[in-house]
N, C-alpha and C positions, 0 to 999 in steps of 0.2 A: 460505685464500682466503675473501674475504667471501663472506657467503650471496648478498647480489645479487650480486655479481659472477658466482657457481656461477651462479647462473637466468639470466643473460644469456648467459653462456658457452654452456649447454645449449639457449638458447631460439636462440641462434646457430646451433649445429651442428643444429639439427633443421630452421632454416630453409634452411640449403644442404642438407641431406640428399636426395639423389633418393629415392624411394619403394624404387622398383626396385633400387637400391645399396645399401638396408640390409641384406639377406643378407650383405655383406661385413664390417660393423663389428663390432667386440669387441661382445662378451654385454653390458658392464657400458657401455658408452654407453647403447645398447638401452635398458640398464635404467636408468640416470640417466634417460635425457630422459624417459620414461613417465613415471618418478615426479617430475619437474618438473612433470609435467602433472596430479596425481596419481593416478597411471593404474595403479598398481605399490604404491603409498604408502597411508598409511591415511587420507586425505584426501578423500575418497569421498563420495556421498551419505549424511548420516547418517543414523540410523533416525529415520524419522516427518519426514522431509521430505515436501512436497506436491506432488511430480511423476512421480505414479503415475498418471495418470489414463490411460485405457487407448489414446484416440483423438489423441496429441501429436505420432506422426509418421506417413507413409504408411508402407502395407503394402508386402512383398514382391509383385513385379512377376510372377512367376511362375505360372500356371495350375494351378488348384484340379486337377485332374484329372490332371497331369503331376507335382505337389507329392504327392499318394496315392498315385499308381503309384511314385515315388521310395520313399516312406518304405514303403511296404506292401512292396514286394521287398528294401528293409533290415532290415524287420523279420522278415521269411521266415529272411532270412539268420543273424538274432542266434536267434531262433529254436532253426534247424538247428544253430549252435554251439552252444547251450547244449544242446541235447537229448543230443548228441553226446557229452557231459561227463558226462552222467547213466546215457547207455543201458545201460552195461558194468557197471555195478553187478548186473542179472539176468541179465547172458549169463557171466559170469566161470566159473560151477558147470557150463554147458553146453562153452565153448571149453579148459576146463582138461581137460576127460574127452575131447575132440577130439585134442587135443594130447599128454595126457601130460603137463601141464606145473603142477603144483598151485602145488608149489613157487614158479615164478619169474608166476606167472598177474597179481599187483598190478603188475608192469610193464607191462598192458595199459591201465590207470587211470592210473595215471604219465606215462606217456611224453606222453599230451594233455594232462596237464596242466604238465607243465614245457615243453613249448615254447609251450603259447599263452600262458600268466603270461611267460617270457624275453621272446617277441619282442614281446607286445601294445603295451608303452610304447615302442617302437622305430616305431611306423606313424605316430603325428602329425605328429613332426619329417620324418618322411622324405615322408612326404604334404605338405609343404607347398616340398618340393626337386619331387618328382615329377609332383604333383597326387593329391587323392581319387581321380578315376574310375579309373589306369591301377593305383593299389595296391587299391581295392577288385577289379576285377578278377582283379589276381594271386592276393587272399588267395581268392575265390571259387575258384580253377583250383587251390589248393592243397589246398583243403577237398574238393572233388572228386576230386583223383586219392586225397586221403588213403582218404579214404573206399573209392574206388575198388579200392584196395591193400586194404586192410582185408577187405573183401568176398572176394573173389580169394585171401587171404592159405591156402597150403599148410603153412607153421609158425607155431609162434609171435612168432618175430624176423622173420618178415615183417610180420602184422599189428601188432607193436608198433613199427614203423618205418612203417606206414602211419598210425598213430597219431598219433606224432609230427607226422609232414607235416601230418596234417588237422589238428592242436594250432595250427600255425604259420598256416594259413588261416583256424582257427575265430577264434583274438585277433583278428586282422586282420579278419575280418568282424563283429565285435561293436564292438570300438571303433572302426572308421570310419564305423560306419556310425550312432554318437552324431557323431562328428567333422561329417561332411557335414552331418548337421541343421541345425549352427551357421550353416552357409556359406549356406543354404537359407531358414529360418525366423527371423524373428524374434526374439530371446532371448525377449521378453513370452511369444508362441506358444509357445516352443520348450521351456519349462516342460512344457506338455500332452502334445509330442511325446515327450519323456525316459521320462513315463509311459507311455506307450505302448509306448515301446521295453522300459521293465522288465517291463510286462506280460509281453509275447513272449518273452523273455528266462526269467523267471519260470516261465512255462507251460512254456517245453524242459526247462528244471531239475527240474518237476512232474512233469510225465509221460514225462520219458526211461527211469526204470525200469519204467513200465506196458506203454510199448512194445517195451522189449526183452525184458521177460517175455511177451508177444503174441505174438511172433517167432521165440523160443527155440524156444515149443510149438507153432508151426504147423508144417505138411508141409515148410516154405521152409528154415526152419533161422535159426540167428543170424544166417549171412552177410545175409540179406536186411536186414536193422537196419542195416545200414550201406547196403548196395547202394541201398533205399530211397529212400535222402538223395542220390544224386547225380544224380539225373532234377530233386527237388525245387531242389537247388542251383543246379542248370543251368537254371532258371525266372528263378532269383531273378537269376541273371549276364547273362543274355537282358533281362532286364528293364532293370535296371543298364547294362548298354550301349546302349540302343535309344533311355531317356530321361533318362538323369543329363547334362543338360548345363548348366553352370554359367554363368555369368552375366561378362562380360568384366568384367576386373581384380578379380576372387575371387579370396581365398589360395588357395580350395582348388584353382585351376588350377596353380599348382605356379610354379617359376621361369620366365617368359616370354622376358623379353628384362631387357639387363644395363645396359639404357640408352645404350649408347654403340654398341656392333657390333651389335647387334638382337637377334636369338635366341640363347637360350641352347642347349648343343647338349649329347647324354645325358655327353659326358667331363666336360665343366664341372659338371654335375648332379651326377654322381659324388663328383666332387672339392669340392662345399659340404658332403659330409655328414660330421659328426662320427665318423672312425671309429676315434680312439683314445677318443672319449665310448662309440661302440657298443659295439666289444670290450668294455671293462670291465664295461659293465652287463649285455650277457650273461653273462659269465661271473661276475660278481658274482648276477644272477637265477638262472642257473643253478643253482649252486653251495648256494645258500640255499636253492630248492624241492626238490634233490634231499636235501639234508641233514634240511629238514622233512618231504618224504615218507616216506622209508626209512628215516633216526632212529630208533633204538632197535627197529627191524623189521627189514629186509635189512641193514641196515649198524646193527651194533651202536653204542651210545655209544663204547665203550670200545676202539673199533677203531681203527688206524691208517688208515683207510680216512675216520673220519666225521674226523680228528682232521686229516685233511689238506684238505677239506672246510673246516674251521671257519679253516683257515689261509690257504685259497685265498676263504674268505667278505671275512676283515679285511683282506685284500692290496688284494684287485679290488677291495671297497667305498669304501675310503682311496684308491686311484687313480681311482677314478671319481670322486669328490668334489672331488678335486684338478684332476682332469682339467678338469670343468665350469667350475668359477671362476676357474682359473690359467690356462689353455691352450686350450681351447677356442673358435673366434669366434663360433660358431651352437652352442650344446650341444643335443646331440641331448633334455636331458631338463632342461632350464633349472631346474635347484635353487636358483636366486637368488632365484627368484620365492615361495618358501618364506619367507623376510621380508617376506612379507605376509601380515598376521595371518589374513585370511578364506583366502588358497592353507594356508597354517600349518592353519587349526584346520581347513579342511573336508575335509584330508587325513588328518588322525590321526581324524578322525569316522569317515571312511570305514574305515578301518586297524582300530580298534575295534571298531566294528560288525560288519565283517564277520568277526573274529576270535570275537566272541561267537555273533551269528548263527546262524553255520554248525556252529560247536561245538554249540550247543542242539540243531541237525535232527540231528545224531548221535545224542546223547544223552538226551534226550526217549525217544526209540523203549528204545532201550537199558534205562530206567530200567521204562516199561512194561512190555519183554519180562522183564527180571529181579525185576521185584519186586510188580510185579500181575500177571503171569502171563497177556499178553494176547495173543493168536494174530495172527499175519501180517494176517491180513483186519480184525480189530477198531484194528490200528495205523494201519491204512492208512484206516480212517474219520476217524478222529483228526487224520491227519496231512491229508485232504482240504478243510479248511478254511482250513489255511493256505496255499493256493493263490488262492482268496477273497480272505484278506482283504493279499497282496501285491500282486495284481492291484487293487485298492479303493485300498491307501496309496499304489503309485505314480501311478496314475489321477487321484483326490482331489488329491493335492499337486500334479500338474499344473495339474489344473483351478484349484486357487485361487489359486498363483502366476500364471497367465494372467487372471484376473479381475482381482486385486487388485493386481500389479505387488509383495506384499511376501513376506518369508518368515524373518524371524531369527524373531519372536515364535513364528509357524506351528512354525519348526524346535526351539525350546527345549520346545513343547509335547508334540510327541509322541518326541524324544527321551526324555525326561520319561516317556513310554505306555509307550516301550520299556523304560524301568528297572522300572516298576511291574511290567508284566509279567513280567520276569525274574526280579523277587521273590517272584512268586507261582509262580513253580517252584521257584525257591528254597526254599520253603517248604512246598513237598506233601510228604503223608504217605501210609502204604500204604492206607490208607483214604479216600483220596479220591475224591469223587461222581464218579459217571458225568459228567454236562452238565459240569462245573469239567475235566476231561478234553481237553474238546473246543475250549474256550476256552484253553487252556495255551497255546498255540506262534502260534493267529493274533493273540493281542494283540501281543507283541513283537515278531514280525514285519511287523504293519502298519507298527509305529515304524518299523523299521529300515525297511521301502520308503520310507516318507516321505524318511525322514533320508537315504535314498543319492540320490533325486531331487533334492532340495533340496538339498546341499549340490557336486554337479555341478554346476547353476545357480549354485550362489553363486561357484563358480570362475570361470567363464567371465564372470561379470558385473567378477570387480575387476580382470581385466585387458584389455588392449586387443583388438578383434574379432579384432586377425591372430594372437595368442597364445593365442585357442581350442585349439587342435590340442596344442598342447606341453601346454596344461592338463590338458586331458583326459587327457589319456599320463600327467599324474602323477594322478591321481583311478584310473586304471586296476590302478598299477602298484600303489598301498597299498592297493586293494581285494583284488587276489590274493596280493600277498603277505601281507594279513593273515588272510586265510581258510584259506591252507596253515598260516602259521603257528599261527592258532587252534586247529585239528583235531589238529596235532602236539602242541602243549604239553595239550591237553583231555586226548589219549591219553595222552601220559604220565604226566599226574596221575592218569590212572583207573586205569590200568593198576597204577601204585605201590599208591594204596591198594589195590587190590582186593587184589593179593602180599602186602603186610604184613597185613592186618585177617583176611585168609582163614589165614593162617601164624600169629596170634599168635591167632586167636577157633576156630580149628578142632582146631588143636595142644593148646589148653585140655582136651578129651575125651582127650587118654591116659591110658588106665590098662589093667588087666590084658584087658579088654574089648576093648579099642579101640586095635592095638600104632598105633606111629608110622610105620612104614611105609605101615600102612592107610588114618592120616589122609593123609598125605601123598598118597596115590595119587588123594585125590577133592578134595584143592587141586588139585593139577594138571587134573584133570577139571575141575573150578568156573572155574579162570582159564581155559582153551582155549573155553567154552562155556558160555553164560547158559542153554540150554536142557536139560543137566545138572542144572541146582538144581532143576528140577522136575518134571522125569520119571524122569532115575536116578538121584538122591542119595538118600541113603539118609535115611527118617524122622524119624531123629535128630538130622540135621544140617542138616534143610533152612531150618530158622529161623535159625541161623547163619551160612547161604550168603547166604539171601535179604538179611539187615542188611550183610553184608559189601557186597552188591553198592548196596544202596541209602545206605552211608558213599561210596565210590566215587564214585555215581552227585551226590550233595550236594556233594563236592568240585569235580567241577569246574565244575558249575551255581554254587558260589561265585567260582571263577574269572572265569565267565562274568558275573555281575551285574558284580563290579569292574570288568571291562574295557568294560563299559557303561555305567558314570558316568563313566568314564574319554573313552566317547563322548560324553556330557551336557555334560562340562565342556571338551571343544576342540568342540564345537557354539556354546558361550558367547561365544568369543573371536571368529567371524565379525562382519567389519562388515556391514550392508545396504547392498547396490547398486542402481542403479536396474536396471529390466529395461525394454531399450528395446522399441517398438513397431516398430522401423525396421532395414533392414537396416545402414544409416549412421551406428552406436551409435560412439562414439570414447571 
């Protein structure tokens, strides 16, 4: 077919399209007629066009006062997720001596977080069949009872089943509650608000293990770390229903009417939602967080257990894939949209970044505690800066995209911050300054706040306003999955070298002195614990331990730069969009 004829074809079928009746059309109409429009397509405003100016269409009709009570009890909410992910990292040495449970105790960590990574990218699509208000709700009631359970919890397979729950609330209330902004705010504005929300986000992540080491050692107990959070929660769900109300014909009210019989009623709702798209991507999410979790730790590599795992990963991932483009009419996680270069690269940014990221916050400390030899409290000075300067990049990058309307240059630059910085961990020595210390972790982390804010904007800007929701869910979904995966393949590589470097550089001392059994007995002490090489290893061997750990600790900080140009360079490929002033952005 000629090309005009396609664009009249498509300009046809979108002029009879009721509004209301497109929930019904194939994915790929959908996505033809956008990118007629070039809505979908790389056709887009390009960088250094002149319709950035800030005042070109009206504001959001909405009250200043009712627009901050919105976002202030979402933010409460992302918050409370995020802290919740953190706090169990200082109660784990408290609730495993409770229980008896040393052994299977990482199932407490686990369990929130593979169900809030499975079901997070499953709330936009369905949020836009249901509506925001009535799925932020639910995820709020779940995050509560989780919690709720948790608290309450008389073994341990309770509280890791209340875990669970609160996992499936806490996704749900972190990602909708970026979701709603879109529906609410201005894209221009809504830049600033992102910031804000990483802030809050941020800060739970920061001081979740400050507060559960608080809690451990008060009279209250651990259980209060959880119990805590569901007075607070119930503020934030009070708030959310008293003034989230949306604005007539917003996506985010969910399906209305069908245009022809009027209201649409909850069986119909049901029946729009993707749920051979769902099944698969749970079980494909699944199946990948648990195999990155517990890999080569509860479930060995070499198990039949991880080996069925990697089989149920290629099955479910292949039918999910298939699912969306071949079968699917609405896919619950629209991967077509992935042929657009700015959804394309702002997803693998994210994917990378947070894969490096979050490896670093491991391993930084790790690198201190084993090879400068620096006590709990001295790390934790170290590490309070970068709370600063993530709170500062996501903020900053708010603010400038709301000023200035632009952000690919903005984004190459501190992508860019992010690499230098990683370099320069890269490159420490056991002798390095105190102040150079302190400066390690917040430089690349400002990058990476920048880079995650900025590059969620840049999704939501090349597709059409009612495609927010789906975007987002995919921005979501390669943010967690590349942070589990980060931390997994980190530990693997550390882990290796430290086993070979400690086995070939420690084994080096046998002789009649020093039988092999002997060496052998303070590897395995060296590998179970960093704090062996420098209170009981023995004198002779402590310079051995200490390089072993800091070959380790270089490796996967090499890992980690790679996969951070690797962010630089799918940051390159975004085109610039405009970011409208208006809620009536098309």
């Amino acid at each position: 077919m000629e090309e005009t004829d396609r664009t009249s074809l498509l300009q046809s079928a979108r002029d009879k399209m009721n509004p209301e009746l497109a929930e019904g059309l194939p994915a790929y109409v959908g996505v033809e007629v956008a990118e007629a429009e070039n809505l979908l397509g790389d056709e887009g405003n390009e960088r250094g066009v002149s319709d950035f100016s800030e005042s070109d269409d009206k504001k959001s009709d909405m009250a200043q006062t009712r627009l901050n009570i919105i976002i202030g009890s979402m933010c409460l909410g992302s918050f409370l997720a995020a802290l919740d992910n953190t706090i169990v990292t200082t109660l784990l040495s408290h609730i495993a001596s409770e229980f008896n449970e040393l052994s299977r105790i990482s199932w407490i960590a686990t369990a929130y977080l593979l169900s809030s990574a499975t079901f997070q990218p499953l709330y936009g699509k369905i949020s836009d069949i249901f509506g925001r208000r009535p799925l932020i709700i639910i995820s709020n009631l779940f995050f509560i009872v989780g919690c709720l359970i948790c608290g309450l919890s008389k073994n341990l397979w309770t509280l890791v089943i209340g875990r669970f729950i609160a996992g499936i609330g806490g996704g749900g209330v972190t990602s909708l509650g970026s979701i709603t902004a879109s529906d609410i705010v201005p894209l221009r504005s809504r830049a600033l608000y992102q910031g804000i929300f990483n802030f809050f986000f941020g800060m739970g992540v920061a001081i979740g293990g400050l507060i559960g080491g608080w809690f451990s050692e008060s009279k209250n107990g651990w259980r209060m770390a959880f119990l805590i959070q569901v007075p607070l929660s119930t503020i934030s769900l009070i708030l959310i229903i008293t003034f989230l109300k949306l604005p007539k014909g917003c996506k985010g009210l969910g399906l209305v009417s069908n245009g022809v019989n009027g209201k649409i009623n909850v069986f119909n709702k049901l029946k729009s939602i993707d749920w051979y798209g769902s099944f698969t991507l749970v079980t494909f999410l699944f199946s990948f967080m648990l195999a990155s979790s517990l890999g080569g730790k509860e479930i060995a590599y070499s198990s039949i257990i991880f080996k069925l795992l990697l089989f149920v990963i290629i099955v479910s991932g292949g039918l999910f894939v298939y699912v969306e483009l071949y079968i699917s009419a609405d896919p619950i996680l629209p991967i077509r949209f992935l042929s657009n270069r700015s959804i394309l690269g702002a997803s693998f940014a994210n994917w990378f970044c947070m894969m490096s990221s979050i490896t670093l916050t491991f391993y930084v400390p790790v690198y201190w505690s084993s090879v400068l030899n620096l006590s709990p409290t001295e790390m934790g000075k170290r590490i309070a800066p970068n709370f600063f300067s993530t709170a500062f990049g996501s903020m900053g990058a708010g603010y400038y995209m709301k000023k200035t309307g632009r952000y690919y240059s903005f984004l190459l630059k501190f992508a860019g911050l992010m690499a230098i910085g990683q370099l320069q961990i890269l490159l420490m020595k056991p002798d390095i300054s105190t102040w150079r210390q302190f400066t390690l972790l917040p430089i690349p982390q400002f990058g990476a706040a920048v880079l995650i804010t900025v590059t969620l904007l840049a999704m939501i800007a090349a597709v059409p306003h009612e495609h927010q929701a789906a975007t987002t869910s995919i921005s979501y979904a390669f943010r967690s999955t590349g942070s589990t995966l980060g931390v997994s393949i980190g530990a693997a590589l550390f882990r290796n070298r430290l086993s070979s470097r400690l086995y070939e550089d420690v084994l080096g001392f046998e002789s009649e002195e020093y039988s092999r059994e002997y060496l052998l007995s303070i590897v395995r002490k060296a590998v179970e614990s960093s704090e062996y090489v420098h209170t009981k290893a023995p004198k002779f061997i402590q310079g051995t331990l200490i390089h072993c750990y800091e070959s380790a600790c270089h490796l996967t900080f090499s890992f980690c730069f790679v996969i951070c140009i690797l962010a630089w360079i799918s940051c390159s490929i975004i085109k610039e969009y405009k970011l409208h002033t208006s809620m009536e952005r098309k």
